[in-house]
N, C-alpha and C positions, 0 to 999 in steps of 0.2 A: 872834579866830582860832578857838578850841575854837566859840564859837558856828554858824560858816563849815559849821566841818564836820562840826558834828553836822546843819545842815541837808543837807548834802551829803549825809550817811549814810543819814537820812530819805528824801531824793529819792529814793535808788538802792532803797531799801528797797519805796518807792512803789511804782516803775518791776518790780523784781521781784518784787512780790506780782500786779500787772497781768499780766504774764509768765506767770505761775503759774496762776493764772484760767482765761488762755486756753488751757494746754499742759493742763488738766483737762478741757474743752470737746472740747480734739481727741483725750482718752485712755478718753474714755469710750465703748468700742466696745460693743457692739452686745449682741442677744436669746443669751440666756444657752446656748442648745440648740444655737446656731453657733457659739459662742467663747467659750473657759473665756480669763479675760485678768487678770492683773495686773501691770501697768504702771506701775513707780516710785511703789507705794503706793496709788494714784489704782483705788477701789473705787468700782461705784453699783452700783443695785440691780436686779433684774431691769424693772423697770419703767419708770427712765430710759432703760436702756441699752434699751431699745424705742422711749420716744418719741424719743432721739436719732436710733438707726436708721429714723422714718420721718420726721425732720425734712433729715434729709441725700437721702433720696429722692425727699420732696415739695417741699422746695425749688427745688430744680433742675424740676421738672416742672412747676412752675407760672411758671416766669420761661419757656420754652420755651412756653406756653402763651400769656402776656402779649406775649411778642416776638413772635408768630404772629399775636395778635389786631392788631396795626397802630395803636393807640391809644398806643404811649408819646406821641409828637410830637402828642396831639390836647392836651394840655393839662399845664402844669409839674409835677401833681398825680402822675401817670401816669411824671414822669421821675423824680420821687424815689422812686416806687415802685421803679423798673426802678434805681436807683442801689444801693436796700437790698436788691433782689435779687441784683442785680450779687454786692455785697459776700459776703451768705449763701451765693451759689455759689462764689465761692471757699475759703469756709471748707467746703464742703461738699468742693471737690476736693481739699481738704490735709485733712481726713478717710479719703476713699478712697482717696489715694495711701500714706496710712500704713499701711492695712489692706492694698494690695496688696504694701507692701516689704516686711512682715511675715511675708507668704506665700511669693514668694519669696525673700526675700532678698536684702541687698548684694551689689555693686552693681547689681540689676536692677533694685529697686523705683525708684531715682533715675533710673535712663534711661529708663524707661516713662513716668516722669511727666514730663522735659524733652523726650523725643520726642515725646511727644502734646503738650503748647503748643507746639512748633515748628512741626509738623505743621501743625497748626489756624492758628500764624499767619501760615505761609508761602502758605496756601491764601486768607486774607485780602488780602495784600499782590497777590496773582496776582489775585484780584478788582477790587480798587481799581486796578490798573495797566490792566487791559483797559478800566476804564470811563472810568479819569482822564486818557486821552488824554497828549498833551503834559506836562499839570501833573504827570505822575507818572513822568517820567523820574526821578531820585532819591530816587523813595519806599522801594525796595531798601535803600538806602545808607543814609537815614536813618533808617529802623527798625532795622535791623542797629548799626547804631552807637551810636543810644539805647539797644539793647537791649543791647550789649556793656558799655557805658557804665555802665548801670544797674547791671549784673549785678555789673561788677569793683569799683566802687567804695561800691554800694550795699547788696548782699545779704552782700556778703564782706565788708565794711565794717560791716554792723552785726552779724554773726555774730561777729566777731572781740574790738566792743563788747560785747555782750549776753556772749560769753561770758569775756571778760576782767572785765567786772563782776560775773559770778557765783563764775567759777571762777579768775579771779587771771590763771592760766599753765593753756594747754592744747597737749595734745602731738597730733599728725597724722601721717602717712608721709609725709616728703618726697619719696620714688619717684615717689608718686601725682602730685604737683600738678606736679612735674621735667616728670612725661609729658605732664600736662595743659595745662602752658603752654606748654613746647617748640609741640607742636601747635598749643595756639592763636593764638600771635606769629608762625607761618608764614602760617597761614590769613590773620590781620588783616591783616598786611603783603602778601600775595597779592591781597587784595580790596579793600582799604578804601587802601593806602597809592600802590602802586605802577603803579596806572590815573594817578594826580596828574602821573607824571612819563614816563610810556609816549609815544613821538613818533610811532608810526604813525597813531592817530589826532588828532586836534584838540581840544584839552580834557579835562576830568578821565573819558574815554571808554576802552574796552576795543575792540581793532578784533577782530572775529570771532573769529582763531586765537586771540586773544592771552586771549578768554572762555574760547572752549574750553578752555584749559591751564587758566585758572585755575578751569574747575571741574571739573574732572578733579583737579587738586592738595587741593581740598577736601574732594571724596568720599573719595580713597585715604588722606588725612591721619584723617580721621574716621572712614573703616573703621577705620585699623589701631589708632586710640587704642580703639575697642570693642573691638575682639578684645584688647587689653594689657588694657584694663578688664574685660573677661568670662571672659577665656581664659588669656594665657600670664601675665599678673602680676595676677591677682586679689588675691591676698593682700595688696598694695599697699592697695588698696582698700577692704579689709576695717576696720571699724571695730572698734578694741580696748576703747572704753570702754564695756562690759559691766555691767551688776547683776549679780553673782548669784544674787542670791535672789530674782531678778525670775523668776516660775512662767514656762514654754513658754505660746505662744501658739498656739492650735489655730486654724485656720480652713478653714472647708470649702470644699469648692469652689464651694457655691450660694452663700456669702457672697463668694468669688474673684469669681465671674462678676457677680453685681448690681454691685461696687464699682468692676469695668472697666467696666459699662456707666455708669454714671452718673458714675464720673470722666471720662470722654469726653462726656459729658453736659454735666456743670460747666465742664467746658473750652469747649466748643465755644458755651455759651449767655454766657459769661463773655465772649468775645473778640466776639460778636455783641450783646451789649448795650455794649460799649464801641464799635462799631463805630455802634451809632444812638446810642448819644448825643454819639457827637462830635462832631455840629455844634453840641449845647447847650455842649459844655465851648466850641468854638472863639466861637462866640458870645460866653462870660461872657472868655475871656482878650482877644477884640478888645475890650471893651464897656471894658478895664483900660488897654486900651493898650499889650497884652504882644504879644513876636512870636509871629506863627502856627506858627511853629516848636516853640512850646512844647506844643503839644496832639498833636502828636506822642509827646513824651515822658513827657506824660501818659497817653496808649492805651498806651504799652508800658510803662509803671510798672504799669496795670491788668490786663497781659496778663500779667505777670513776678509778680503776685501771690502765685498758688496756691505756684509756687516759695519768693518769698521768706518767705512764713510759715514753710513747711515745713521750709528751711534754717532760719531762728532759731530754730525750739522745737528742734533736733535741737543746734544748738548752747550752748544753754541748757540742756540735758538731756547734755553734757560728751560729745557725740557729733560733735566737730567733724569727722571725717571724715568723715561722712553730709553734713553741709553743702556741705563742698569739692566731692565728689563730684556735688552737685547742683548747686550756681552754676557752677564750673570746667565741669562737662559740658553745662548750658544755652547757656554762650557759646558753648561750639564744634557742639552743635548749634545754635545760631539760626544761624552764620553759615556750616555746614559745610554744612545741608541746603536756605536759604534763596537762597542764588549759581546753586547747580547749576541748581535750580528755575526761578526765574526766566532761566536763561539758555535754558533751553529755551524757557517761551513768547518770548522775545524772537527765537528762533530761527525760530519756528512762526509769529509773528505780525509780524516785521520792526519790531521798536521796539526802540531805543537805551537804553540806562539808563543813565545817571551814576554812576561807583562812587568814582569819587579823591575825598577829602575837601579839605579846604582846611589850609593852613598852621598856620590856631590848633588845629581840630578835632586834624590831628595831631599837635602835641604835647599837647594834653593827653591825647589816646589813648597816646599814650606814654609820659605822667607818671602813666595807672594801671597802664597794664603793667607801669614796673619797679619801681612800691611796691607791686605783689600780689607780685612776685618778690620782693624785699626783705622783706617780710613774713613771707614763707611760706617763705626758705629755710636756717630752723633747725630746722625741725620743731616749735617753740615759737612761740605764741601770745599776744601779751599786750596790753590795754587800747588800748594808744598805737597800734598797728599800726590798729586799728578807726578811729580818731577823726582819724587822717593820710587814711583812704582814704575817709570821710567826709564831711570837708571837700573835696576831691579832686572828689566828689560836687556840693557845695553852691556848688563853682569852675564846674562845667561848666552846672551850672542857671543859677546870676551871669550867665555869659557869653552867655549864647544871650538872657537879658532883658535885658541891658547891654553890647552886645556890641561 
């Protein structure tokens, strides 16, 4: 038994020195003459923090170059390139979204970085829909609900782990996530539930008005959660777990403006290299004999990246309200600003989209809805809550390969 669990202690010990590695990678900011920084200890010297700042610049400009030359798909060589590119640009966009939270401030830094991936992969899904004919009548629905999916039980699931493994018990503003989920259980149930059982039109179908309402309910739901996030209950939002002996962080506005560009960089080259190689990935999961279904929820695990790093080191660093903030506010933008959207070109362009999910899908959409509520409605955090929503997780994967 003592043997058990001194392996146990070891594992964990593993897993947070890993942890640790990587939250030094992404604290080591930049050229000395931009930003005086000391960040939970984590010092380098003037001359890292250069080559870092020009590996998070060149990175990204060189996969934007690769993706432009037309070569990934000439040979497998070219797609493991464009895979470890992939990878480095989103380490590169959870770099500059940290420099830009920093600048602003909570809650802004977290909405600027789930509105630009939303942004970027609603403008994807509008792409593939114009071109995928027929075959992409529920390509909307099933991106939005892997990405919901992912979000509720995977980022928040392992933030809850990671930081119930570090830090035991952590405490959050219940206000914040009340607000967060209130809005998001309307939204879902608006879009993803209540097309399933709608009789005007014929199947899991939204008839014209009945779009219209529901994206109108979206927008004004997702306004007024920003304005409660930015405006009348910020303080909600605000995260209390503080250093203080952690020095101010200066940053100028020439380093402000390079880290918006190139985070919108990171972003935008990140969803466009998952976007060409996902006939490789659909290839390797047909060639297994897994559903086509699945490569789906692979592209938006990829897309959901930058976020989910971002959220785990902020929860690992006893800042779970930065976390919340950013997977609770991803969900309801993927699925607050991604409806509207698409109902317009379907508007514009006279194509049907599929939104009601099917029977299983909805309960298990349901079964992470009220274990994030249950979870979260102590204002206390602790291990098990993580590894419920996890499993939760590794149910909805099961199902879609065993289905």
């Amino acid at each position: 038994m003592e043997q058990k669990n001194n392996r146990r202690t070891i594992s964990f010990r593993i897993l947070d020195k890993f942890l640790f590695q990587i939250h030094k990678i992404f604290c080591a900011f930049f050229v000395q003459n931009n930003l005086k920084v000391s960040t939970n200890g984590f010092q380098k010297n003037q001359k890292n923090m250069r080559l870092f700042l020009q590996w998070t610049i060149i990175i990204p400009t060189l996969s934007w170059i690769l993706f432009f030359s037309g070569i990934i798909n000439n040979s497998e060589i070219f797609q493991i390139l464009a895979s470890i590119m992939l990878i480095l640009s989103v380490m590169s966009a959870v770099h500059h979204s940290e420099i830009i939270a920093h600048r602003v401030g909570e809650p802004y830094g977290t909405i600027i970085l789930a509105i630009s991936i939303t942004v970027i992969e609603v403008s994807i899904i509008i792409s593939l829909m114009l071109s995928g004919g027929k075959e992409a009548v529920s390509l909307a629905r099933d991106t939005v609900y892997s990405a919901t999916m992912l979000i509720l039980n995977g980022i928040v699931g392992m933030c809850l782990f990671i930081g119930g493994l570090k830090h035991h018990e952590q405490k959050f503003s219940k206000h914040s996530v009340t607000i967060a989920l209130v809005s998001l259980i309307s939204i879902v149930v608006f879009t993803l539930v209540i097309p399933t059982f709608t009789e005007s039109a014929e199947g899991s179908y939204y008839s014209k008005p009945q779009l219209i309402f529901a994206s109108i309910a979206c927008l004004v739901i997702y306004s007024f959660f920003l304005f409660a996030q930015t405006s009348r209950h910020r303080e909600y939002f605000l995260s209390t777990d503080t250093n203080k002996n952690e020095k101010p962080i200066i940053i100028s506005n020439w380093v402000l403006t390079i880290s918006l560009i190139f985070l919108i960089a990171s972003l935008g080259i990140v969803v466009l290299l998952a976007k060409t190689l996902s006939p490789t990935i659909e290839s390797i999961v047909i060639s297994r004999n897994l559903p086509v279904s699945l490569v789906g929820v692979v592209i938006a695990a990829i897309i959901l990246l930058p976020e989910g790093i971002a959220a785990i080191i902020a929860a690992r660093n006893n800042k779970l309200q930065t976390s919340l903030n950013l997977s609770l506010g991803s969900a309801l933008a993927s699925i607050g600003l991604t409806i509207p959207s698409v109902a317009v070109v379907c508007f514009i362009y006279d194509i049907e989209i599929i939104l009601g999910l099917g029977i299983k899908s909805i309960i298990l959409l349901a079964l992470s809805v009220f274990t994030v509520m249950l979870s979260l409605s102590s204002g206390r955090t602790n291990i098990v809550y993580g590894v419920v929503l996890l499993v939760n997780l590794f149910a909805f994967i099961f199902l879609i390969i065993y289905p």
